[in-house]
LUMLUMDREN-2810 file (N, C-alpha, C; in Angstrom, 1 decimal):
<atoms>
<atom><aa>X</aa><ch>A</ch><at>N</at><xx>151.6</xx><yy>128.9</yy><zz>141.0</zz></atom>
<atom><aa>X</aa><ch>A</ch><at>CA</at><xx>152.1</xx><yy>129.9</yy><zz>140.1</zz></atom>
<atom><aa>X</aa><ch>A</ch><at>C</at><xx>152.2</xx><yy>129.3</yy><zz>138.7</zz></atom>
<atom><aa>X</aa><ch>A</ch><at>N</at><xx>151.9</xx><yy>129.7</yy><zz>137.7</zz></atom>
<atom><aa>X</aa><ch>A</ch><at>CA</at><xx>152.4</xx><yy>129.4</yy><zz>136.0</zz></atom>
<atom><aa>X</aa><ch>A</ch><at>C</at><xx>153.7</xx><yy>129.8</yy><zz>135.9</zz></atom>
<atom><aa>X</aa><ch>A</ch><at>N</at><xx>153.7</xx><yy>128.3</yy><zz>135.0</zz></atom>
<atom><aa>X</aa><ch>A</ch><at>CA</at><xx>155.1</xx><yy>128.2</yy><zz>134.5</zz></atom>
<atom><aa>X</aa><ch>A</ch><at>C</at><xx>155.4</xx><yy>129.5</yy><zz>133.1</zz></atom>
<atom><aa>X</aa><ch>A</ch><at>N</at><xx>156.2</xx><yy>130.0</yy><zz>133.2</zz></atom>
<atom><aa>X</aa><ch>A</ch><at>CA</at><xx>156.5</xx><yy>130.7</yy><zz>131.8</zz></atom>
<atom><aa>X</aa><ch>A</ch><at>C</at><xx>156.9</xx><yy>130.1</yy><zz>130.6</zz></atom>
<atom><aa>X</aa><ch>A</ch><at>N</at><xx>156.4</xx><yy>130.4</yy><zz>129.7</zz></atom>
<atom><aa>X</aa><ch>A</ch><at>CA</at><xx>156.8</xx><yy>129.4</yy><zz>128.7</zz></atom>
<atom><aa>X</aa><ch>A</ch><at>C</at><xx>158.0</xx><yy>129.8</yy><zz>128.0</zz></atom>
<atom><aa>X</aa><ch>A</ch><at>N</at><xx>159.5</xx><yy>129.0</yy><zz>127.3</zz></atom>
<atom><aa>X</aa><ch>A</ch><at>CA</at><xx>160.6</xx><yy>130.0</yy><zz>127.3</zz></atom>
<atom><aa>X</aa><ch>A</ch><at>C</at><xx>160.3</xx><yy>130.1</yy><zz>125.5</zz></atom>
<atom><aa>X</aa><ch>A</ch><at>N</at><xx>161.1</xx><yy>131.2</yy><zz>125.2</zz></atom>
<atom><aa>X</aa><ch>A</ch><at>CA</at><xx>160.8</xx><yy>131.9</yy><zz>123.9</zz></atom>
<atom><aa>X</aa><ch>A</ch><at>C</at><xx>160.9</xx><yy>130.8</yy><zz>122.8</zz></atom>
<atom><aa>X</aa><ch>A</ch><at>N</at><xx>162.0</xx><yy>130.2</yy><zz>122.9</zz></atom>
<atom><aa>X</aa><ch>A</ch><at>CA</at><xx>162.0</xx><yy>128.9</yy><zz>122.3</zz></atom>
<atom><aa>X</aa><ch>A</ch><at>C</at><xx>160.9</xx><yy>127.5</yy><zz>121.7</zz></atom>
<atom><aa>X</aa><ch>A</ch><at>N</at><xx>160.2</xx><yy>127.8</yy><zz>122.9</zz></atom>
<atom><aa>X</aa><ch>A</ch><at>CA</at><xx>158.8</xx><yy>126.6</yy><zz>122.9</zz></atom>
<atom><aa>X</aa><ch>A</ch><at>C</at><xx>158.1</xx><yy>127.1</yy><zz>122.1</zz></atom>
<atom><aa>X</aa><ch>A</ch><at>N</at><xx>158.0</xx><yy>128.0</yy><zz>121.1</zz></atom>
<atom><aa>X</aa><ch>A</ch><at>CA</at><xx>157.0</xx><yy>128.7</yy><zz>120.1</zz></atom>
<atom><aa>X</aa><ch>A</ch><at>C</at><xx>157.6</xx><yy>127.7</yy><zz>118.8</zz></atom>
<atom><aa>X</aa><ch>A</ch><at>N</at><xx>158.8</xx><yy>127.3</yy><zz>118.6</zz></atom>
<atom><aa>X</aa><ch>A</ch><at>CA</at><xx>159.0</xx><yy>126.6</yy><zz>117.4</zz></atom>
<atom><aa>X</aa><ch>A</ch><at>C</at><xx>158.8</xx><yy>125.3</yy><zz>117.5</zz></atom>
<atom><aa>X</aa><ch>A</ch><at>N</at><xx>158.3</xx><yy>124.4</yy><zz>118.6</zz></atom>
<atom><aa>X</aa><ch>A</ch><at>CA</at><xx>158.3</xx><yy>123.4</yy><zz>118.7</zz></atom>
<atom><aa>X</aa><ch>A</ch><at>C</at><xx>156.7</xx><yy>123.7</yy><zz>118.3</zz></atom>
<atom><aa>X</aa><ch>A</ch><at>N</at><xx>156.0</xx><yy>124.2</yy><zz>118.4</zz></atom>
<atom><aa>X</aa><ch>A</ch><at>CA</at><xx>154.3</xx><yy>124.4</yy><zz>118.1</zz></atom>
<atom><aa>X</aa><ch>A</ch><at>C</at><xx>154.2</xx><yy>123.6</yy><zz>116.5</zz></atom>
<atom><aa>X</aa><ch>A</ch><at>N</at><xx>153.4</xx><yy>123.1</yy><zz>115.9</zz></atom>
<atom><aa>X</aa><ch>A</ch><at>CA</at><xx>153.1</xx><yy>122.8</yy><zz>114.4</zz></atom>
<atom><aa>X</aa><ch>A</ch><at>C</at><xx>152.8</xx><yy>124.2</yy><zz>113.7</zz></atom>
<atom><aa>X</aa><ch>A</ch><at>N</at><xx>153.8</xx><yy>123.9</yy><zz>112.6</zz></atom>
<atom><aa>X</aa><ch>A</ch><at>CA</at><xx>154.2</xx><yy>125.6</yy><zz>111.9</zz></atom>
<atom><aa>X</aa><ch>A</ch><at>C</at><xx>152.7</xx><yy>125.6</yy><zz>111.1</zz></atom>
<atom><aa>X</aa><ch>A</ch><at>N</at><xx>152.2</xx><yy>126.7</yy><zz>110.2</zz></atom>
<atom><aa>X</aa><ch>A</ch><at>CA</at><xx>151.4</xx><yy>127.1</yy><zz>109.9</zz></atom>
<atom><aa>X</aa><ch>A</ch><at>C</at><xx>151.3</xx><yy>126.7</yy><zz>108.3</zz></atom>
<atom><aa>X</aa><ch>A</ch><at>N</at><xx>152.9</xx><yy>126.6</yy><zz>107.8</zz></atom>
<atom><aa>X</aa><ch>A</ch><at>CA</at><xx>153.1</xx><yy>126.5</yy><zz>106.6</zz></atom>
<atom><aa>X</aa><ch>A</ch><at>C</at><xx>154.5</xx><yy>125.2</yy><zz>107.0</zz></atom>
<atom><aa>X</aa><ch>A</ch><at>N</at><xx>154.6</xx><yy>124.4</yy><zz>105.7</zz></atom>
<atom><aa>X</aa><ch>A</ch><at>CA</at><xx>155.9</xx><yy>123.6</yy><zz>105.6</zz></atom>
<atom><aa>X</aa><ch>A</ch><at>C</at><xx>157.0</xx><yy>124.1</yy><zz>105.7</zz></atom>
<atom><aa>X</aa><ch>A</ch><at>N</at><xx>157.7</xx><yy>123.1</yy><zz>106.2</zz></atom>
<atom><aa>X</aa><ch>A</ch><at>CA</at><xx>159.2</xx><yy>123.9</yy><zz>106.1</zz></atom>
<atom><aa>X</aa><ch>A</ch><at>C</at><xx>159.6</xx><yy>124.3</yy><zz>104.3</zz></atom>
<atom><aa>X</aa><ch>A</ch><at>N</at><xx>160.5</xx><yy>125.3</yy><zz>104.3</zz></atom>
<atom><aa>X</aa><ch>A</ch><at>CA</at><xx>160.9</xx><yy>125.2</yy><zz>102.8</zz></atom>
<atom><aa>X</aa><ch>A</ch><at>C</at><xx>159.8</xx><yy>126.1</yy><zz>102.4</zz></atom>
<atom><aa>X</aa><ch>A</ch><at>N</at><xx>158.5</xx><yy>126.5</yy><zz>103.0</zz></atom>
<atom><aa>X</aa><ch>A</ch><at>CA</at><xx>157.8</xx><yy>127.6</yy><zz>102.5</zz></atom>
<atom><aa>X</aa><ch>A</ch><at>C</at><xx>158.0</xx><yy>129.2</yy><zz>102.6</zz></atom>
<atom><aa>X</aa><ch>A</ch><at>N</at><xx>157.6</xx><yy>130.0</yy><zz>102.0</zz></atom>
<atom><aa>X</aa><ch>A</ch><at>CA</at><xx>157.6</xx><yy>131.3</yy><zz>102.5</zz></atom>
<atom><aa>X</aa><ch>A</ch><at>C</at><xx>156.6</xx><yy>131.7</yy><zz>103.4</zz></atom>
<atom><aa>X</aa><ch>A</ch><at>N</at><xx>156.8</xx><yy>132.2</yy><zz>104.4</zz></atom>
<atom><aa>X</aa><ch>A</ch><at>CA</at><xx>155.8</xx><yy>132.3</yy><zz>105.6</zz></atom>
<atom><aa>X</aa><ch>A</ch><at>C</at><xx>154.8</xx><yy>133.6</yy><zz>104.7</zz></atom>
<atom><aa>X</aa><ch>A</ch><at>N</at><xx>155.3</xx><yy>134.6</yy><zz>103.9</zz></atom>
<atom><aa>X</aa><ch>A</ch><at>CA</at><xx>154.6</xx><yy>135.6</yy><zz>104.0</zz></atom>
<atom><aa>X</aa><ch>A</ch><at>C</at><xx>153.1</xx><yy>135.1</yy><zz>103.0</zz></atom>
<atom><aa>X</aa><ch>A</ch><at>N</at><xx>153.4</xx><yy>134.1</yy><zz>101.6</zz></atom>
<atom><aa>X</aa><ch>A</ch><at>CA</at><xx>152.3</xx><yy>133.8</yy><zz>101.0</zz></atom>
<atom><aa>X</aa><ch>A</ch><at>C</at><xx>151.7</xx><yy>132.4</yy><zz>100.9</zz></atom>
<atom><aa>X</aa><ch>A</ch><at>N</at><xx>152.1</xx><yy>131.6</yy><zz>102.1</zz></atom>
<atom><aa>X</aa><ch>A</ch><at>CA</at><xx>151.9</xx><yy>130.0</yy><zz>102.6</zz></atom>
<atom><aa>X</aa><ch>A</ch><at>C</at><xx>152.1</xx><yy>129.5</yy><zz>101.0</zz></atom>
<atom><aa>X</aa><ch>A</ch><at>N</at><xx>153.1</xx><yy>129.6</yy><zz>100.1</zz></atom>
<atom><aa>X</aa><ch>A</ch><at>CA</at><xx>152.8</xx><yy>128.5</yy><zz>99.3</zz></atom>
<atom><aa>X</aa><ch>A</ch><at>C</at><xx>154.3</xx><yy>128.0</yy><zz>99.2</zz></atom>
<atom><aa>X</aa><ch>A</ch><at>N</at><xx>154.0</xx><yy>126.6</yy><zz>99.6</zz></atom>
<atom><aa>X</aa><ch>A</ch><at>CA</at><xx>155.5</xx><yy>125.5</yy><zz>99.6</zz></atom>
<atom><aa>X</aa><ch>A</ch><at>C</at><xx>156.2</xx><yy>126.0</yy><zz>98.2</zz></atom>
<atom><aa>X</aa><ch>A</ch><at>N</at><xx>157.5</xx><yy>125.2</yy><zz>98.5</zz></atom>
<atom><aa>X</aa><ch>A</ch><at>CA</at><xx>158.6</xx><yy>126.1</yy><zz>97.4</zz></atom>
<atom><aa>X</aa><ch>A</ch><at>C</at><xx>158.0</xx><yy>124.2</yy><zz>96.6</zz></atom>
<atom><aa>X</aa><ch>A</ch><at>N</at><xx>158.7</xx><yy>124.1</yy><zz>95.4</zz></atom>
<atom><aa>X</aa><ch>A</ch><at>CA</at><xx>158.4</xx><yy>123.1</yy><zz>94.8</zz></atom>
<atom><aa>X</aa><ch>A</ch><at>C</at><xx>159.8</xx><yy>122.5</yy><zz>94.4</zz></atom>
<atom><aa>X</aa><ch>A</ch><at>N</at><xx>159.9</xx><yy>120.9</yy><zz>93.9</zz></atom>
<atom><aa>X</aa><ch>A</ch><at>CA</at><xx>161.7</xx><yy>121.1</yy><zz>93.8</zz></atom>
<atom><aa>X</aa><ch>A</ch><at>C</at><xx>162.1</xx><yy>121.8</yy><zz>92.1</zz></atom>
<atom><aa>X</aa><ch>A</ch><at>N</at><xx>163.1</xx><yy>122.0</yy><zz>92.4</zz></atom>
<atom><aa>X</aa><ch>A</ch><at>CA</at><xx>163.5</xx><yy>123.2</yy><zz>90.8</zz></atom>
<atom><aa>X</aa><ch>A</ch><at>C</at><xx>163.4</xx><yy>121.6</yy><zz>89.5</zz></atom>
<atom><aa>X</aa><ch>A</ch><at>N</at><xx>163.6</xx><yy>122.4</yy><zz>88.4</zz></atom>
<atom><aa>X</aa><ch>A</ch><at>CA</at><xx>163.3</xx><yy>121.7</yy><zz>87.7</zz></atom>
<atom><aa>X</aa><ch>A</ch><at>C</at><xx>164.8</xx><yy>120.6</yy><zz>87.2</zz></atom>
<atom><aa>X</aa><ch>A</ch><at>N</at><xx>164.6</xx><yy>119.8</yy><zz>87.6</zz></atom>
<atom><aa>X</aa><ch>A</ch><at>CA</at><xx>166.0</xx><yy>118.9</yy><zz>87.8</zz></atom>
<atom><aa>X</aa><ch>A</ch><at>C</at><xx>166.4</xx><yy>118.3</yy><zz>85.5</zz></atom>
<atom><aa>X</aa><ch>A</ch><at>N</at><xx>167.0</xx><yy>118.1</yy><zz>84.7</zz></atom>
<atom><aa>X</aa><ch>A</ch><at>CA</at><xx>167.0</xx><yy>117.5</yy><zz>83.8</zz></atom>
<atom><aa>X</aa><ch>A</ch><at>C</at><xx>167.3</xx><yy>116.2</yy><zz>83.6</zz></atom>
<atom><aa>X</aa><ch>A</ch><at>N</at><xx>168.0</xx><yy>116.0</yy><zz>84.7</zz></atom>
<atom><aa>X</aa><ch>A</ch><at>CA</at><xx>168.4</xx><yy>114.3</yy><zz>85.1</zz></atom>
<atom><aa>X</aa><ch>A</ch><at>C</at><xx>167.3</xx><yy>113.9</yy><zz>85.2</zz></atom>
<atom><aa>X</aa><ch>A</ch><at>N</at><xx>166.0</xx><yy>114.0</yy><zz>85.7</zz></atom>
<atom><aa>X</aa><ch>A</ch><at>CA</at><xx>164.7</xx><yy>113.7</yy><zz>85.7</zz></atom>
<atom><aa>X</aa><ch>A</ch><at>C</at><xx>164.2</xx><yy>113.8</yy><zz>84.4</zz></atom>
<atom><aa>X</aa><ch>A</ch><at>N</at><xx>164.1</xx><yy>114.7</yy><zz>84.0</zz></atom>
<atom><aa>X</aa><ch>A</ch><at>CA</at><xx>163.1</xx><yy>115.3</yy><zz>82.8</zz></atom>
<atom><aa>X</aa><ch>A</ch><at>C</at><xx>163.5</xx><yy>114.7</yy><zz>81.3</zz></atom>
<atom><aa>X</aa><ch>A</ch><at>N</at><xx>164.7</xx><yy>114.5</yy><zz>81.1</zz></atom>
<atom><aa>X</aa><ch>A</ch><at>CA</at><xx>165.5</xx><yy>113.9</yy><zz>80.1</zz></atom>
<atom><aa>X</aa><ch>A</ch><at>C</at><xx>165.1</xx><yy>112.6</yy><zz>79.8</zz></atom>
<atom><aa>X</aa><ch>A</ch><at>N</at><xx>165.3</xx><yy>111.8</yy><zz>80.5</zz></atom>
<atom><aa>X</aa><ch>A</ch><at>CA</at><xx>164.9</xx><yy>110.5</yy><zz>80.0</zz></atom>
<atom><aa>X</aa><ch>A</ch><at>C</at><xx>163.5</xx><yy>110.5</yy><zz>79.5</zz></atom>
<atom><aa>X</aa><ch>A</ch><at>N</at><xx>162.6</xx><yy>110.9</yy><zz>80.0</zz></atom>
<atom><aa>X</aa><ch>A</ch><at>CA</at><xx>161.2</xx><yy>111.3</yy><zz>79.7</zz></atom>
<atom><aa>X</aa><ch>A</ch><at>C</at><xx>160.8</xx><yy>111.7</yy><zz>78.4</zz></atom>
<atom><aa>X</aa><ch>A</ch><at>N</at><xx>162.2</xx><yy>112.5</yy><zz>78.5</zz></atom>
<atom><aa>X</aa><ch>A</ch><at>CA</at><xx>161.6</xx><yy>113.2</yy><zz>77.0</zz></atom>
<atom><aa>X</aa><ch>A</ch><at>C</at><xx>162.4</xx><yy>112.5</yy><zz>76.0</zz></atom>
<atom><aa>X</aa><ch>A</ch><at>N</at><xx>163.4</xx><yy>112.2</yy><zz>75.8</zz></atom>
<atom><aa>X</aa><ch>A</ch><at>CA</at><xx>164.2</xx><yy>111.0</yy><zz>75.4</zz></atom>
<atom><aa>X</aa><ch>A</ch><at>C</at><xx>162.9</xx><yy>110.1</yy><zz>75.0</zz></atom>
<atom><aa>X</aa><ch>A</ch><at>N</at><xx>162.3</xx><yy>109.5</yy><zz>75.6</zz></atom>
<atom><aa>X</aa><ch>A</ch><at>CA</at><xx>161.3</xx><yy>108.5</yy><zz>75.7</zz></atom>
<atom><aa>X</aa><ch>A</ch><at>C</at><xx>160.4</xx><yy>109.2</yy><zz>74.3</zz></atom>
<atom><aa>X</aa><ch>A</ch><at>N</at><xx>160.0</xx><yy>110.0</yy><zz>75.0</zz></atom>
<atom><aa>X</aa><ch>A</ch><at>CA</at><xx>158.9</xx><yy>110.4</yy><zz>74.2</zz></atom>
<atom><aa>X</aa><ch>A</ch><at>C</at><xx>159.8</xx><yy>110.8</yy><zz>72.2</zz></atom>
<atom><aa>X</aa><ch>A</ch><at>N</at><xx>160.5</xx><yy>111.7</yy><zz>72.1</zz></atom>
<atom><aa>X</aa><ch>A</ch><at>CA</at><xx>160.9</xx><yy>111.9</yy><zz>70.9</zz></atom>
<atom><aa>X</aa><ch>A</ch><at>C</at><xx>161.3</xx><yy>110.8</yy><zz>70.5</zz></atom>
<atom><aa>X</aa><ch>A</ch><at>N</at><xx>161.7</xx><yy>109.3</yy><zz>70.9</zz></atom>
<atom><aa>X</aa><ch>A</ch><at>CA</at><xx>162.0</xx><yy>108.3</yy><zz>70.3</zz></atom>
<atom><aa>X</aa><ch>A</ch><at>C</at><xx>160.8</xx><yy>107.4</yy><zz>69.7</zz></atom>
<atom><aa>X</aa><ch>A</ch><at>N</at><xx>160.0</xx><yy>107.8</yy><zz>70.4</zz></atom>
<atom><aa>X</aa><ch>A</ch><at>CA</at><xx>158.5</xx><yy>106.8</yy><zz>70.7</zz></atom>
<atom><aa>X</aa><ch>A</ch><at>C</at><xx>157.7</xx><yy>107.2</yy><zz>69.6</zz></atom>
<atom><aa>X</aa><ch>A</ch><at>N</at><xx>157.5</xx><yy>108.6</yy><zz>69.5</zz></atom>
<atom><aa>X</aa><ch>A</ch><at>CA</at><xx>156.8</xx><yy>108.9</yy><zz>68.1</zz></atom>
<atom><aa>X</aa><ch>A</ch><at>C</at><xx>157.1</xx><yy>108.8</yy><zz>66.7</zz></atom>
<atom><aa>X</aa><ch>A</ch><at>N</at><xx>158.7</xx><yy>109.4</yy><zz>66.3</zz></atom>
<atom><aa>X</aa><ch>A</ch><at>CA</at><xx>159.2</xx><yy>108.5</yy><zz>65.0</zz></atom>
<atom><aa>X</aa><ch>A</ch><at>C</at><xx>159.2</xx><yy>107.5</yy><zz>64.6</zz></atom>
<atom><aa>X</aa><ch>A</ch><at>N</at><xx>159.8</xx><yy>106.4</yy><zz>65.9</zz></atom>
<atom><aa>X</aa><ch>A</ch><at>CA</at><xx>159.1</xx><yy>105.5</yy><zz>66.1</zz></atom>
<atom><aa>X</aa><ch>A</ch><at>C</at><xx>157.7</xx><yy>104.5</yy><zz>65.5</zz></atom>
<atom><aa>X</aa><ch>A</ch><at>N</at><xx>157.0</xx><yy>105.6</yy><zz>65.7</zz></atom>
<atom><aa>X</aa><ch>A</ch><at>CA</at><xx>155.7</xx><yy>104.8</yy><zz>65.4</zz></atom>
<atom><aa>X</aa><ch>A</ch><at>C</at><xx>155.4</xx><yy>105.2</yy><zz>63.9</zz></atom>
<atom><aa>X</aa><ch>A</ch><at>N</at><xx>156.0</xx><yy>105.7</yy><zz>63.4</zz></atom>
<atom><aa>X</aa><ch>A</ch><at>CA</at><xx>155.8</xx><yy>106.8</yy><zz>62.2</zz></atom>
<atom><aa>X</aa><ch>A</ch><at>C</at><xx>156.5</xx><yy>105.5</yy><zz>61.3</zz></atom>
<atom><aa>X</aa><ch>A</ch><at>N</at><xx>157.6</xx><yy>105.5</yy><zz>61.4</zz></atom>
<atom><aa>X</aa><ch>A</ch><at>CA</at><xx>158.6</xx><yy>104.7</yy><zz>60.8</zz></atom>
<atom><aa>X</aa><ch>A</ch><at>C</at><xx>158.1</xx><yy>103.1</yy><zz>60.5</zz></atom>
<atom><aa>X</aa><ch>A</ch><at>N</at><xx>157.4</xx><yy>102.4</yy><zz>62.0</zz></atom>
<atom><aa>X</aa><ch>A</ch><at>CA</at><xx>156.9</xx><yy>101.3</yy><zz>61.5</zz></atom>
<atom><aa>X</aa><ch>A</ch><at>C</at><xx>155.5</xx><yy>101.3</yy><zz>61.1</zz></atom>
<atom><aa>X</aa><ch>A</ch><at>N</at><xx>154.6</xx><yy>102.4</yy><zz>60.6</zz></atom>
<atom><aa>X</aa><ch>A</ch><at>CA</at><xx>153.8</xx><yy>102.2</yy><zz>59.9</zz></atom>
<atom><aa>X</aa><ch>A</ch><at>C</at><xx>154.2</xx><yy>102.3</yy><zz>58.5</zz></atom>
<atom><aa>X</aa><ch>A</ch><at>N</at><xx>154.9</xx><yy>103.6</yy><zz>57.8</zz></atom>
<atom><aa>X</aa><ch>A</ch><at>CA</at><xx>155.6</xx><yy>103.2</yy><zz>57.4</zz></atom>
<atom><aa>X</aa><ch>A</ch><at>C</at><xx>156.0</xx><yy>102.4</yy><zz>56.9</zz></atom>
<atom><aa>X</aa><ch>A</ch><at>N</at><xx>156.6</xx><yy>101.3</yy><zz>56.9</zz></atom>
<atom><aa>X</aa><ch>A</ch><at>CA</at><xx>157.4</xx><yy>100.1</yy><zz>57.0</zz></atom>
<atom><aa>X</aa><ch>A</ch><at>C</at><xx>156.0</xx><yy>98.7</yy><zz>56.6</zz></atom>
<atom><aa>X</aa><ch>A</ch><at>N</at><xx>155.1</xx><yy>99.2</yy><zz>57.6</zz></atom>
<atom><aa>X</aa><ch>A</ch><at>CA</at><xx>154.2</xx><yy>97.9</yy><zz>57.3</zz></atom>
<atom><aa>X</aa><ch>A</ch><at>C</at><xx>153.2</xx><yy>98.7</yy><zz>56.2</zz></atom>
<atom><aa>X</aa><ch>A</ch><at>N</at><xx>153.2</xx><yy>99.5</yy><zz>55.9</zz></atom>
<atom><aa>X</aa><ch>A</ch><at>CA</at><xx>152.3</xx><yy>100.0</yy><zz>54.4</zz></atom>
<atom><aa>X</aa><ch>A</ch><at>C</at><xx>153.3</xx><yy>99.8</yy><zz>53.5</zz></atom>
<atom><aa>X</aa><ch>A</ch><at>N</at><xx>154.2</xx><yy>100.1</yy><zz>53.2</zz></atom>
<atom><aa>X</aa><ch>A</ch><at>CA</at><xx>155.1</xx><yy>99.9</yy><zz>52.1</zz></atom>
<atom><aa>X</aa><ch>A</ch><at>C</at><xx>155.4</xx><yy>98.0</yy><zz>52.3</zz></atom>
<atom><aa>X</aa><ch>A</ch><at>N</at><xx>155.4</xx><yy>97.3</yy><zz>53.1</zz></atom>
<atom><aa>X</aa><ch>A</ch><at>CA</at><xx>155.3</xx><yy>96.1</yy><zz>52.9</zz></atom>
<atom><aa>X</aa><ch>A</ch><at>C</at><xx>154.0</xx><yy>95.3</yy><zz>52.8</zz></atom>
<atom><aa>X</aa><ch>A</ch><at>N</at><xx>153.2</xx><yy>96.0</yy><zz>52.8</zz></atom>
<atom><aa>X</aa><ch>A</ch><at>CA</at><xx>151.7</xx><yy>95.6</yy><zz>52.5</zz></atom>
<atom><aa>X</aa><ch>A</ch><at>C</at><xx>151.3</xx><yy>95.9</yy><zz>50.8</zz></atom>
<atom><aa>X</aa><ch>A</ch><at>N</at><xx>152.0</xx><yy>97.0</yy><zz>50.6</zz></atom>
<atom><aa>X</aa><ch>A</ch><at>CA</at><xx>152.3</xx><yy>97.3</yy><zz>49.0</zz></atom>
<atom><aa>X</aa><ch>A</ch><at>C</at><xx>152.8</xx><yy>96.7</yy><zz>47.9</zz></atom>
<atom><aa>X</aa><ch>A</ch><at>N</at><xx>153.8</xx><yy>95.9</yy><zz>48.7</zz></atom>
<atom><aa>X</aa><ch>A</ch><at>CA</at><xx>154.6</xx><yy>94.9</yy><zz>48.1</zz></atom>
<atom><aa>X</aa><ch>A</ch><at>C</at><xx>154.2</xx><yy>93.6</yy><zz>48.1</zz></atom>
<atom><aa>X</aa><ch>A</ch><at>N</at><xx>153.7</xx><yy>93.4</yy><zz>49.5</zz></atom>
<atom><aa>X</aa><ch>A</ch><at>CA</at><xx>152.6</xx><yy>92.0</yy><zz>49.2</zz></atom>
<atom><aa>X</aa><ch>A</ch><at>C</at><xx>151.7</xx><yy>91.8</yy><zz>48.0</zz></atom>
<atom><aa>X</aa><ch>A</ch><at>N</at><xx>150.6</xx><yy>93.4</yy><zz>48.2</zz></atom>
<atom><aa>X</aa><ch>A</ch><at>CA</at><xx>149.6</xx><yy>92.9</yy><zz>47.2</zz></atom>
<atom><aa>X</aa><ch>A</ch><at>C</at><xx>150.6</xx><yy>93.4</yy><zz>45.6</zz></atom>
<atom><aa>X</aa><ch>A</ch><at>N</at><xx>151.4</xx><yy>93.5</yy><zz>45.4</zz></atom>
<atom><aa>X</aa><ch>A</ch><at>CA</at><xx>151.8</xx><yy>94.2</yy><zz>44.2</zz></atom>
<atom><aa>X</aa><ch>A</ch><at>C</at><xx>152.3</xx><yy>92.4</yy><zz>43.8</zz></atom>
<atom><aa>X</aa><ch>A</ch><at>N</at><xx>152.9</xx><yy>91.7</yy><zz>44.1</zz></atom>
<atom><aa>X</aa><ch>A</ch><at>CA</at><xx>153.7</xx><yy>90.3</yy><zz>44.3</zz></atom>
<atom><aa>X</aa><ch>A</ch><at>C</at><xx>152.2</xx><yy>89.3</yy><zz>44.1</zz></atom>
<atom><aa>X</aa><ch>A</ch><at>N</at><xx>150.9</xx><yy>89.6</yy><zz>44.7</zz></atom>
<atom><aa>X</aa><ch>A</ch><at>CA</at><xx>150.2</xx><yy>88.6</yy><zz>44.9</zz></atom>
<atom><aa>X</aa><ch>A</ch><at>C</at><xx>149.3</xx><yy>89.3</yy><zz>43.0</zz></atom>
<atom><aa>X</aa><ch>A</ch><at>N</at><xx>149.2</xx><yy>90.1</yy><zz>42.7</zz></atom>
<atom><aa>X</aa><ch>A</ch><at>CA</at><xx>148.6</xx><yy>90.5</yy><zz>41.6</zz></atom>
<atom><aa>X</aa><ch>A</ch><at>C</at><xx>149.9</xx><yy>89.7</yy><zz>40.2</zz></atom>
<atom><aa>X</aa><ch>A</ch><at>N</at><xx>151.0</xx><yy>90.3</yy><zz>40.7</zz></atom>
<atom><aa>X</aa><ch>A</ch><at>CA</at><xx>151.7</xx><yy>89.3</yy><zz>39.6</zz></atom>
<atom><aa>X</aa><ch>A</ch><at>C</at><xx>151.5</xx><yy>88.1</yy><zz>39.5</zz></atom>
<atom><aa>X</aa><ch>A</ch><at>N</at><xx>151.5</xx><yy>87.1</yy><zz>40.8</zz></atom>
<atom><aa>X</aa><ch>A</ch><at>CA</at><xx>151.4</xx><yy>85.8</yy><zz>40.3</zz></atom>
<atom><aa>X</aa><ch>A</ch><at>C</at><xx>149.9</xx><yy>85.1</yy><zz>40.2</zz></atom>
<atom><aa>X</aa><ch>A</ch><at>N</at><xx>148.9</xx><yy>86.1</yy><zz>40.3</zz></atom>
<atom><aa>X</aa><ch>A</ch><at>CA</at><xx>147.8</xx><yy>85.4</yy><zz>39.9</zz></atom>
<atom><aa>X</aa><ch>A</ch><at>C</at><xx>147.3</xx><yy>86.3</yy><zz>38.8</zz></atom>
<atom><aa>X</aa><ch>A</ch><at>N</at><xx>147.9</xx><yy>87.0</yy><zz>38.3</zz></atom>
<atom><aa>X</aa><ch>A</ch><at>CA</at><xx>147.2</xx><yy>87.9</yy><zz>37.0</zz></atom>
<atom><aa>X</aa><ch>A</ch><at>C</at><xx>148.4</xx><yy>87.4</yy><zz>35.9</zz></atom>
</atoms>
């Protein structure tokens, strides 16, 4: 005789979609967008660009000054 399978043994099968997905359009949920993550990131980045701005900047206007200092003492 076959065994009956009980109603329950259908969830133990490999699901079709992830957990955490919507069955009706199989696409997994993703995680929300956290700012504890995202912040330092971007922190990074807005610091990183002025940053770069500032010491060029910095090394043209002290390159200006070099040759402006090197023309006085040899002219």
């Amino acid at each position: 005789m076959r065994s009956q399978t009980v109603p329950s043994s259908r969830h133990h099968r490999r699901r079709a979609w992830p957990y955490g997905a919507y069955s009706l359009h199989n696409v997994p949920t993703v995680r929300t967008i956290s700012f504890a993550r995202i912040l330092p990131k971007l922190a990074l980045k807005l610091v990183r660009i002025p940053a770069m701005f500032g010491a060029a900047t910095i090394g043209g206007l002290a390159y200006l000054q070099y040759q402006a200092t090197r023309e006085l003492l040899n002219g």
